[in-house]
N, C-alpha and C positions, 0 to 999 in steps of 0.2 A: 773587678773589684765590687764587691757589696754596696750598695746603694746604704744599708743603716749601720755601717761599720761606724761613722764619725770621725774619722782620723783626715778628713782633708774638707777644705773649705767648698768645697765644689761639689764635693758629695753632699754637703748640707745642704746650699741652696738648692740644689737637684729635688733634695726630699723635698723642704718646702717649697717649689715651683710641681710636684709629682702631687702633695698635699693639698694643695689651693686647688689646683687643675681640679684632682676627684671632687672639690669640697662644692667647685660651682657649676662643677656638671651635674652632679645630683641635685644643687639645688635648682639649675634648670630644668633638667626633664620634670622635678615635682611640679614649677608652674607650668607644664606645657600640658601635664595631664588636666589640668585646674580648667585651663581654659579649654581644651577639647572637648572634655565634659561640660561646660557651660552651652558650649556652641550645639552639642547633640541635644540638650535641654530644648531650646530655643528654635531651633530649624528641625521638620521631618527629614531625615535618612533621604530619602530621594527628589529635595527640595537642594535647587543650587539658583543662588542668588550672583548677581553680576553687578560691579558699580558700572555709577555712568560711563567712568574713562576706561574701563574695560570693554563693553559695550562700543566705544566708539573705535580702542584701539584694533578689536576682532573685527570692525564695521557688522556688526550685529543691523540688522534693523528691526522692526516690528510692524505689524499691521492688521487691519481684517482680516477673519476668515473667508477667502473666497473661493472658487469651485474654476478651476481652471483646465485646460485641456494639454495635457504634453507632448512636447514638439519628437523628444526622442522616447527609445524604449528603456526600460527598467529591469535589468537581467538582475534577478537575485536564484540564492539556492539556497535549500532547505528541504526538510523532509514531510512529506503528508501522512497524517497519523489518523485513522478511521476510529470513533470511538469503539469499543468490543462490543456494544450492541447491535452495531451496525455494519459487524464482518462478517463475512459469509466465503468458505471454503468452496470450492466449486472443483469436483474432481469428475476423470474420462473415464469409461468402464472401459473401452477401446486401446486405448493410449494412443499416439501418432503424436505428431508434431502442430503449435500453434503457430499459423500464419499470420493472423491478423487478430487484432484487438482494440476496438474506441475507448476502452475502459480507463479509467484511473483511477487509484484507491479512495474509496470517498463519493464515487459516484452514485447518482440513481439510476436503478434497472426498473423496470418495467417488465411487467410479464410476457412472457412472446418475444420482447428484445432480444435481438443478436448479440451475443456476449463475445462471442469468440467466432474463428473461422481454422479448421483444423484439416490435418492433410495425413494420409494415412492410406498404404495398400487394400488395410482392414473394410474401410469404407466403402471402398472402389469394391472390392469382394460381396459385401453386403449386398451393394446396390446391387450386382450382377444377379444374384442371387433371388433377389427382391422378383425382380425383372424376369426374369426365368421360368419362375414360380408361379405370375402371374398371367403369363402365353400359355401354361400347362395347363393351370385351370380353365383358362376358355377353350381350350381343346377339349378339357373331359366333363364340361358342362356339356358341352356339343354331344361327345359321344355317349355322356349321359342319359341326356335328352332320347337319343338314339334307342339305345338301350334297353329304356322302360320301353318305350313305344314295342317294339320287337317282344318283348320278354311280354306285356299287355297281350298281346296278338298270337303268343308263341311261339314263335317264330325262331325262337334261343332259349338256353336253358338258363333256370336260374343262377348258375353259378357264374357265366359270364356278368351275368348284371348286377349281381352282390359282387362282384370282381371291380367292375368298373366305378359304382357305387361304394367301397372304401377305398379307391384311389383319389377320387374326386374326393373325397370328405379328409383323407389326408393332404392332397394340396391344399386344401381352403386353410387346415390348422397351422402347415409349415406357411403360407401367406401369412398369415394372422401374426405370427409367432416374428418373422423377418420384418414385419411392419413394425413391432414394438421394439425390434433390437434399431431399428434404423430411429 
């Protein structure tokens, strides 16, 4: 049945118990906004105030500020954010894999500091190579050495000694060369 038909006593008081309802709920929420806005007036946004018996019901206490030592630890989590002036990409010409690392985002380095400890066949190869290069040269300094002395005296022909003379001057380059890739 229609609530504004009018043909039964009950549907009227319905409307007017449905009419008063709306009339003082609207006139409710207008003073609620009345005083909200009052209270925003009056108190900053992140200003919260407590009565006494509040305060006492919470057992709130208060007191000096003092500098104490704590008995347990304090596990929280969160994220560390480096300002962009103060990031630095740090990439391997090699590639291999990172073992070990002190760093955390946000740190200070130091020049010469250990940043990283990396592991890789590539390096092991290097170093061997390194290594190698450097037993050669003191071989063909040796026979260097040799060489002029003989080739001085004639005792050999010059092309042994320009022979031995750009071998030795190419290990010294391929050294030179293996030190800056390491």
């Amino acid at each position: 049945m229609p609530l504004c038909s009018g043909k039964n006593k009950s549907n009227r008081k319905m409307k007017k118990i449905l009419f008063l309802s709306i009339f003082f709920l609207a006139a409710s929420c207008g003073q609620k906004k009345e005083e909200t806005q009052s209270a925003d007036t009056d108190h900053p946004a992140n200003l919260l105030t407590l009565s006494e018996t509040q305060l006492a019901s919470a057992q709130i206490t208060t007191g000096k500020l003092e500098t104490r030592a704590l008995s347990s630890q304090i596990k929280v989590t969160g994220k560390i954010d480096v300002p962009p002036q103060n990031m630095i990409s740090i990439s391997v010409p090699l590639g291999g894999y990172l073992l070990s690392s002190h760093l955390l985002p946000g740190m200070q380095v130091k020049k010469g500091e250990v940043i990283a400890i990396l592991e890789d066949q590539q390096y092991i190869q290097l170093q061997q190579d390194y290594l190698t290069c450097q037993s050669k040269i003191n071989y063909l300094a040796a026979e260097y050495a040799r060489q002029k002395t003989l080739n001085e005296s004639k005792t050999t022909s010059d092309k042994i000694f320009q022979q031995t003379q750009m071998e030795y001057s190419t290990q010294k380059i391929n050294l030179a060369a293996l030190g800056e890739k390491l």
